[in-house]
N, C-alpha and C positions, 0 to 999 in steps of 0.2 A: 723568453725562450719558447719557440712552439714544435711542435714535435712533427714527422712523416713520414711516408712511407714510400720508399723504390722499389718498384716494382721491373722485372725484366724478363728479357729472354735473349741465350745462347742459340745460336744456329751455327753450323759448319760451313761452308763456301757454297755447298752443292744444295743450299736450304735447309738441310735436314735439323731437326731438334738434338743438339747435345745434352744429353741426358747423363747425371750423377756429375758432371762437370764442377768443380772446388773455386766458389765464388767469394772473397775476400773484398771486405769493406773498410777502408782506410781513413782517416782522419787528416787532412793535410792541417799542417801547422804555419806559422808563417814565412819558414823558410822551405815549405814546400817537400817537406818531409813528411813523409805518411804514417800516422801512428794506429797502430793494426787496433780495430775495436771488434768484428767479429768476422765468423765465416757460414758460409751454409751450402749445399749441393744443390743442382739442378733439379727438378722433377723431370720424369718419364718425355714431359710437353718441352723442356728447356727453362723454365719459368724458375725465377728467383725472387724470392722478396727482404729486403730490409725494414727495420724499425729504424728511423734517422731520429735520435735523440735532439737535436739541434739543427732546425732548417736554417740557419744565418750559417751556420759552417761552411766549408766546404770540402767535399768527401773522393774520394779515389774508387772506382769499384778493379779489381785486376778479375783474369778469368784466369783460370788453368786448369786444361783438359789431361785429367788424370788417368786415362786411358792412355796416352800418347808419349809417356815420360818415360 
């Protein structure tokens, strides 16, 4: 098992950095079911990071812009 890191960044249509944006990192299983492992908010840039426990997995990231709901 070795370990990683995703790194990212939200932008809006028009370019601009979505900032405080609610980043959700999911865990697929094998039926392709996401099992919620953690969350974190955008910076001020748009920038997100993860710790991936397991790079053989495969993971979901979903975004949702909590200003807009």
């Amino acid at each position: 098992m070795e370990h990683a890191i995703v790194k990212g960044f939200v932008r809006y249509t028009n370019r601009n950095p979505a900032s405080e944006v609610i980043v959700i990192l999911e865990k697929l299983n094998e039926d392709q079911q996401g099992i919620y492992l953690n969350y974190t908010l955008t910076n001020r840039r748009g920038e997100f990071c993860f710790f991936i426990p397991d790079k053989t997995c495969t993971y979901c990231i979903k975004v949702f812009d909590n200003h807009h709901i």
